[in-house]
C-alpha positions, 0 to 999 in steps of 0.5 A: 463805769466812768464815760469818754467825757466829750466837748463839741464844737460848732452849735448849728444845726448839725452840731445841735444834733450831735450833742442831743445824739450824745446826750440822750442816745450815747451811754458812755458818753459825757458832754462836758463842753460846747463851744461856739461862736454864739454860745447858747448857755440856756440850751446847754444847761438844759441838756446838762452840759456844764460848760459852754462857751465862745472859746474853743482853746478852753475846750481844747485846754481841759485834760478831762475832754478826752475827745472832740466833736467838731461840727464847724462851717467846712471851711474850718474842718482842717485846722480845728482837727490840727488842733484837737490833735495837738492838744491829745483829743480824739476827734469826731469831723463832718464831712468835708475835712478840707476843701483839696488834699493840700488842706486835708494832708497836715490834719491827717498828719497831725493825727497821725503824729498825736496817736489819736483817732479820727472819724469823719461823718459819713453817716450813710455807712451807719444805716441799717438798710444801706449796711445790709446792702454793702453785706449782701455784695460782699457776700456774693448774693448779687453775684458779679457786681456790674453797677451801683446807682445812687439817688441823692435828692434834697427837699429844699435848695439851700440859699446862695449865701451857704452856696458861697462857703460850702465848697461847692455842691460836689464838696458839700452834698455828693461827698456822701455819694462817693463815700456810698460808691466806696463803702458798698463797693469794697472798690475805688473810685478811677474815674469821672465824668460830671455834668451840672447846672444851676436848674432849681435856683439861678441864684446858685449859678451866681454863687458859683455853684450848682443844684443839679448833676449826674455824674458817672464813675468807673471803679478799679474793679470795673464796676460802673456806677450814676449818681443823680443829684438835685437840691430840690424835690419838693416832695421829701428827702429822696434817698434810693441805692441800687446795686445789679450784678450777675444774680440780681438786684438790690434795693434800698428805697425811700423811708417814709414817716409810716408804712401806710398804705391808702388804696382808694377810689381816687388812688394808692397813697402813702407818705412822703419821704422823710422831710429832710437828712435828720429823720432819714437818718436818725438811727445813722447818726446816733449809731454813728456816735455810738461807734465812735465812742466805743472806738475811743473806749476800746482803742480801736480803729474807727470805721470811717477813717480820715483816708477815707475824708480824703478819697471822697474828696479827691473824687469831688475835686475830679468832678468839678474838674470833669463838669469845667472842662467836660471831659472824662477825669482819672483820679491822679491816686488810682490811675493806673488801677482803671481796669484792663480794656476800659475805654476812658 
C-alpha cells in the first residue's frame, strides 16, 4: 500500500522527535524531506530519509510531499502554515499557531481557502489516561461536573534566551492547559483571573517572563477550574488532572518510570515522575501522528483543529492581560456565554 509521503520542517528537539515518531512508529507514513536551517544530513540518512536540506521552498515545491510537519520556533508558526497551504500541503503545527488571533486568522484562512487539513499539536488529548478521563465526564460517571484542576509542572526552567522568544510562559507552556480545560470539558473557556512571578529564576523576570502562576477559569457551562503552574520541580515532569462533580472524583496522577513500590525500615519509595514531556507522553505523541496521518489518508477532519489553536490562544492572551492588570477578564469570543448568576 502506497504511504502519505511527509516533509518536516524544523529539526530541534521537538522536530527530531516527531520525525523519529514518524519513522519508526507511523506505518503509513514516509518522510521524504527535512528542512532546517542546520541541516543534519547524517542524522537524516541515518533514518532513511532521502532529503535534507536548508530549503523549505524545496520542500514545499516537491508535488510527492503530500503533507507538513511544521516544528518551528513559535514565532514562525503562522506563516510556514501560509505556505504550506499555498503550496497544497497538509499541515501538522505545534503549539502555538500565532502569538495573538491577528497572527492566527490569515493562516486558518489559507487553509481553509486550500482545502487542506490542519492539526495542531496539543498532545495531551491523545494520552490514554487523560482520554479516559474527557469520556468518564461526558458519559456522566462524575455526575454534574463542578471543577477541573490541572497541574502542570516542568523539571527544569528553561533559560531566559528561549524565555525572550517563546511568547511568554502563557503562550509557551499553559496553552496545553486551556486546551486540557477544553478537551475534558466539551465547555469554553469565559473567563480568567492570572497571577504570576518570577519565582525559580530572576533571570526570567528580566526576560519579561514568568516561571510560576495559578490561574482560575469559568467555563460557559459554569464549571470552575485552577491551573498551577511551575517551570521548575526539581523532582520530575508533574503532570496531575482532577475532575469533581456531583457523584464523585476523578483522577489522573504522575506516571512514573515503573510501578515499583519500596516499603522499607526507612520509608515507602518509588520513582520519580517522568523526566521530562517526551517520556510522559510518548505514546501521545506517536498517537498523535498516527491520527493525523490516517486523517489525511481518509480525508477526514483532524481532532485538534486550527479553531481549536485559536481559543487556546485567545485564552492565553486573557491571562496575560489578567496577571498585567489584575483583575478578572472575559474572553471578547464567548462573553455573553458566562453563565446566568455568575459573579465576575
Amino acid at each position: 500500500m502506497t504511504r502519505t509521503t511527509i516533509g518536516v520542517i524544523g529539526t530541534g528537539r521537538i522536530g527530531r522527535m516527531h520525525t523519529l515518531n514518524l519513522v519508526s512508529s507511523v506505518p503509513d507514513a514516509f518522510v521524504k524531506t527535512v528542512a532546517s536551517r542546520s541541516a543534519d544530513e547524517a542524522w537524516a540518512a541515518e533514518l532513511g530519509i532521502p532529503v535534507c536540506t536548508k530549503n523549505t521552498g524545496e520542500l514545499f515545491g516537491d508535488p510527492d510531499i503530500e503533507a507538513v510537519v511544521i516544528a518551528l520556533p513559535s514565532g514562525l508558526h503562522a506563516e510556514a502554515i501560509r505556505s504550506a497551504a499555498a503550496a497544497g500541503k497538509h499541515v501538522f503545527c505545534e503549539k502555538p499557531v500565532g502569538f495573538s488571533s491577528a497572527a492566527i486568522a490569515p493562516a486558518l484562512d489559507a487553509v481553509r481557502a486550500a482545502g487542506v487539513q490542519l492539526q495542531v499539536g496539543f498532545n495531551r488529548r491523545f494520552d490514554p489516561g487523560l482520554c479516559k478521563l474527557q469520556a468518564a465526564v461526558h458519559s456522566g460517571e462524575v455526575g454534574e461536573l463542578h471543577s477541573l484542576r490541572v497541574v502542570n509542572r516542568d523539571p527544569r526552567a528553561p533559560s531566559p534566551e528561549f524565555a525572550r522568544g517563546s511568547g511568554g510562559m502563557f503562550l509557551d507552556f499553559t496553552i496545553h492547559d486551556f486546551d486540557t480545560l477544553r478537551f475534558l470539558s466539551g465547555s469554553e473557556i469565559v473567563e480568567i483571573y492570572a497571577a504570576g512571578a518570577a519565582l525559580v529564576d530572576p533571570e526570567i523576570a528580566s526576560a519579561g517572563d514568568i516561571d510560576t502562576a495559578v490561574i482560575s477559569a469559568r467555563l460557559a457551562n459554569g464549571v470552575l477550574c485552577v491551573i498551577d503552574n511551575s517551570r521548575q520541580t526539581g523532582y520530575g515532569y508533574d503532570q496531575r488532572f482532577e475532575a469533581f462533580g456531583s457523584k464523585g472524583n476523578l483522577v489522573v496522577g504522575n506516571l512514573r518510570p515503573t510501578s515499583v513500590e519500596a516499603s522499607l525500615a526507612t520509608g515507602v519509595f518509588t520513582d520519580a515522575p517522568c523526566p521530562s514531556f517526551v517520556e510522559r507522553y510518548k505514546e501521545a505523541f506517536v498517537a498523535e501522528l498516527r491520527d493525523f496521518v490516517r486523517c489525511v489518508r481518509a480525508g477526514s477532519d483532524v481532532a485538534v483543529t486550527g479553531e481549536d489553536a485559536l481559543a487556546a490562544v485567545e485564552a492565553a492572551l486573557a491571562a496575560k492581560t489578567s496577571m498585567v492588570e489584575n483583575r478578572p477578564v472575559l474572553l471578547a469570543s464567548t462573553e455573553s456565554a458566562v453563565p446566568e448568576g455568575a459573579v465576575s
